[in-house]
C-alpha positions in Angstrom: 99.8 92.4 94.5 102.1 93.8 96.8 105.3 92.0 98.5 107.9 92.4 100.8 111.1 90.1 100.9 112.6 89.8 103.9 116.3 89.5 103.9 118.4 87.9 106.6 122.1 89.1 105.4 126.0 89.5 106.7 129.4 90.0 105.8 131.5 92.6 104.2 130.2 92.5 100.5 126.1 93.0 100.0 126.6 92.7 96.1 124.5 89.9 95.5 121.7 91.5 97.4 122.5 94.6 95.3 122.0 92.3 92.3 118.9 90.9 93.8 117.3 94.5 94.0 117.8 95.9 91.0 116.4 92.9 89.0 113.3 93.1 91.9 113.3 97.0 91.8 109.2 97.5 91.4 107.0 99.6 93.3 105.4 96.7 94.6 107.8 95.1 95.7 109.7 96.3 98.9 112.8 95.1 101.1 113.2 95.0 104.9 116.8 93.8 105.7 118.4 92.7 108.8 122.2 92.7 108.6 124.4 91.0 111.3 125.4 93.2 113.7 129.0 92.2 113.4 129.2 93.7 110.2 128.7 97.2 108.8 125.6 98.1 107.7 125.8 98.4 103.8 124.7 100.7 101.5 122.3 99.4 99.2 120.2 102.1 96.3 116.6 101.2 94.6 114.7 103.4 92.0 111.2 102.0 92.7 111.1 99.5 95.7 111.4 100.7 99.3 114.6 99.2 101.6 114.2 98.9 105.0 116.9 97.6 107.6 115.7 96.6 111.4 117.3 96.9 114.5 120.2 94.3 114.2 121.8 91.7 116.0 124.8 89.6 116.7 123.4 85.9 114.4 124.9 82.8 115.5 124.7 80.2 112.3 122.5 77.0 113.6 121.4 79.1 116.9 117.9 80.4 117.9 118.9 83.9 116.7 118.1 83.0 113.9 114.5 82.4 114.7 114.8 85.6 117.0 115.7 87.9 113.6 113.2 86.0 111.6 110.4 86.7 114.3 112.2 90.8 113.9 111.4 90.9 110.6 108.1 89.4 110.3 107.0 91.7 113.3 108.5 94.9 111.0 105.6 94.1 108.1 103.0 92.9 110.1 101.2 95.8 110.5 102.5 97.1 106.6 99.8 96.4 103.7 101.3 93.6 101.5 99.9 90.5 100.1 103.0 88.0 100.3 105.9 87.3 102.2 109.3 86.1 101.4 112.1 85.2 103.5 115.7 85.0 102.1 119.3 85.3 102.5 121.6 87.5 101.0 122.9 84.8 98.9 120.0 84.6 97.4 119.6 85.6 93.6 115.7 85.9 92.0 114.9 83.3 89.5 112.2 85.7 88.4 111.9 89.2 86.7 109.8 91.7 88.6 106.5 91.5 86.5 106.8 87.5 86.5 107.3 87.4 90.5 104.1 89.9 91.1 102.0 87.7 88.9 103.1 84.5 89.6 101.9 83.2 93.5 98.9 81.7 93.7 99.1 79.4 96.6 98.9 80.3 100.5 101.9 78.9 101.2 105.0 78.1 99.5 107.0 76.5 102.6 107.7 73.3 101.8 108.4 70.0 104.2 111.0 67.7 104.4 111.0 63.7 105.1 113.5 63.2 107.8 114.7 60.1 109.8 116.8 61.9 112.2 115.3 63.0 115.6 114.7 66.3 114.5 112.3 66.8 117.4 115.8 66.3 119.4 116.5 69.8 118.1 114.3 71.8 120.8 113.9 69.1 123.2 116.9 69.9 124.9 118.2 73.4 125.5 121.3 74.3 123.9 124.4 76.6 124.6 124.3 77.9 120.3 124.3 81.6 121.6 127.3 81.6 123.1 129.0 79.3 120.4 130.0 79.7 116.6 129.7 76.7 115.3 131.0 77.5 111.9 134.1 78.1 113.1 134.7 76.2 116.7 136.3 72.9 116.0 133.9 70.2 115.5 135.3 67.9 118.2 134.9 70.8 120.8 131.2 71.2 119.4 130.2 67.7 119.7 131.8 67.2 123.2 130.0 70.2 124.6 126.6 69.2 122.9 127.1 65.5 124.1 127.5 66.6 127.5 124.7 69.0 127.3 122.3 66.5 126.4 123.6 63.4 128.7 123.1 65.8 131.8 119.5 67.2 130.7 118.9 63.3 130.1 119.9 62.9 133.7 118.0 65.5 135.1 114.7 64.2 132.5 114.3 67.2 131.2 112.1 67.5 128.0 110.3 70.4 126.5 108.2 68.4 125.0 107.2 66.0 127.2 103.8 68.3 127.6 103.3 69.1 123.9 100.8 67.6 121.4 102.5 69.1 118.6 104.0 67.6 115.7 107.2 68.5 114.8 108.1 69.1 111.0 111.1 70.1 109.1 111.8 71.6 105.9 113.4 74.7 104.5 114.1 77.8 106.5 113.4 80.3 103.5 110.1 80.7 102.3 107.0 82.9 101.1 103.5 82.9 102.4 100.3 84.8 102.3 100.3 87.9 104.8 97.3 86.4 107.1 99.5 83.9 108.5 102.5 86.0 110.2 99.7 86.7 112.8 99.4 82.6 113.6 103.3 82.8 114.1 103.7 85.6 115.9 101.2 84.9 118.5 102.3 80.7 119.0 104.5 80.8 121.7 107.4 80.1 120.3 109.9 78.9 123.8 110.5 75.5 122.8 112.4 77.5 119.9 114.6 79.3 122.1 118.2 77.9 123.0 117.4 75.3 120.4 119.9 73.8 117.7 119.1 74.0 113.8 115.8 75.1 114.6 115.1 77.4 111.9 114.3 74.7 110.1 111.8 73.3 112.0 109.8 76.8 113.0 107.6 78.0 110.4 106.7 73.9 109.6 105.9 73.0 112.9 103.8 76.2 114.0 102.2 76.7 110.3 101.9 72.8 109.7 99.7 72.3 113.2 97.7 74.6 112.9 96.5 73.9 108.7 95.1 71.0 107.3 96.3 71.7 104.0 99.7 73.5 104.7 101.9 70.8 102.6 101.8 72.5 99.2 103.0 70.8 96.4 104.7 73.2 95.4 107.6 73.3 98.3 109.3 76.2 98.6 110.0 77.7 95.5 113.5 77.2 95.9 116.3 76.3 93.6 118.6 74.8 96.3 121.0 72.0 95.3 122.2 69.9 97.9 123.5 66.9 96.0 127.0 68.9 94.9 127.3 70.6 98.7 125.4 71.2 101.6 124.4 73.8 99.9 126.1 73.6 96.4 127.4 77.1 95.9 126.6 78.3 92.1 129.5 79.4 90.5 130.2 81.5 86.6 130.0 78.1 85.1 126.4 77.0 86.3 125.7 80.5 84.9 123.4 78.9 81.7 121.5 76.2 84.3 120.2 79.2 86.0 119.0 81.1 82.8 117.3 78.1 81.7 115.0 78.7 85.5 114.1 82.0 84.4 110.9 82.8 84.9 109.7 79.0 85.8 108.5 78.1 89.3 111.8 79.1 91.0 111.6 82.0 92.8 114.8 82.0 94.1 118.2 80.2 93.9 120.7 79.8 96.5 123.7 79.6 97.2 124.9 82.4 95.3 128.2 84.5 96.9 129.6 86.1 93.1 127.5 89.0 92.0 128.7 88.1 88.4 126.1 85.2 88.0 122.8 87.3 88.6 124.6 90.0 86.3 125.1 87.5 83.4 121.8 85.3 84.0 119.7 88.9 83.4 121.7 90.7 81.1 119.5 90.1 78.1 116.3 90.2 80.0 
């Protein structure tokens, strides 16, 4: 079977997405890559896959650029002759060796939902000024100010996107892997409710994918290795090196967060 991983990256260092090539490197296995358009392209070598990069754009964290580059990227294969699709970031390190990762995915979907109490539907019922703010680095005071006042006017003015809508809306990771056949239900599910959103990446694929199949909530989640009781994500360091051999080739595809090139370097080196 043949796969592409789709790779939403940024910053100054693409070592870890280096890392995550050369253990994926397989003729069956290519990469289309969307780096920020704040940052340089980098320069990334394969011996066997093929590596792509799209058209990039500025990505503001928590914004609906995200869903725009997401929608990018899907777009770029859609047409292309592969059996699976995976979504990741660039600090995101295999779990898997090449022959192990072709072989292993069975089901359609591997996205993965998530029980929350929170009104996550308050996410795109309201637009949102994320574009033009970066909220990783704006003080949080200023953020929730602005986002308060946002929503109290729209309230005013009873605005609601969804006040027409039938659809449920579902929450879970944004990285994931799925069969080919369904990038054409999300490309062609008009997606505006999306748009000026807040956090809504993680609320896309599950709401679109999740209406439309009866049996979209795999058991399986994701097929992520993402720990979010030591951070929000817990960022693996050297020391969690032997935790993440002991996932090799299991039913992780992928672990995040990873930002030290070292740890995919040491987890592989006798494989």
């Amino acid at each position: 079977m043949r796969h592409a991983i789709l790779v939403e990256g940024h910053g100054n260092n693409a070592e870890v997405l280096q890392e995550t090539i050369r253990i994926l490197d397989d003729a069956e296995i290519d990469f289309w890559i969307h780096w920020d358009k704040r940052f340089k392209k980098p320069i990334l070598t394969s011996y066997k896959s093929k590596l792509h990069f799209i058209k990039p754009i500025k990505n503001n964290w928590g914004a609906d650029t995200q869903i725009i580059i997401e929608k990018k990227l899907l777009k770029a294969v859609s047409k292309k002759k592969y059996d699976y699709i995976h979504l990741i970031s660039s600090s995101d390190i295999p779990l898997m060796t090449a022959n192990y990762f072709k072989s292993y995915f069975k089901n359609e979907v591997y996205i993965g939902f998530f029980n929350s109490k929170n009104q996550i539907s308050d996410r795109i019922r309201y637009y949102y000024p994320t574009r033009f703010l970066n909220l990783r680095k704006d003080p949080f005071k200023l953020k929730r100010v602005i986002f308060s006042l946002v929503v109290l006017l729209q309230k005013l003015l009873r605005i609601d996107r969804l006040k027409n809508s039938n659809y449920k809306i579902k929450k879970g990771s944004n990285w994931f892997s799925i069969k080919k056949k369904y990038i054409a239900n999300i490309l062609e599910f008009d997606d505006s409710i999306f748009m000026y959103s807040f956090l809504a990446d993680e609320l896309y694929i599950q709401t679109i994918l999740g209406n439309f199949e009866d049996s979209i909530d795999n058991k399986d989640g994701n097929c992520r290795y993402i720990d979010w009781d030591r951070g929000r994500p817990y960022v693996f360091t050297e020391k969690d090196a032997r935790e993440l051999s002991n996932l090799i080739n299991t039913k992780y595809s992928f672990a995040r967060k990873v930002n030290n090139a070292n740890i995919p370097r040491k987890i592989f080196q006798d494989l």
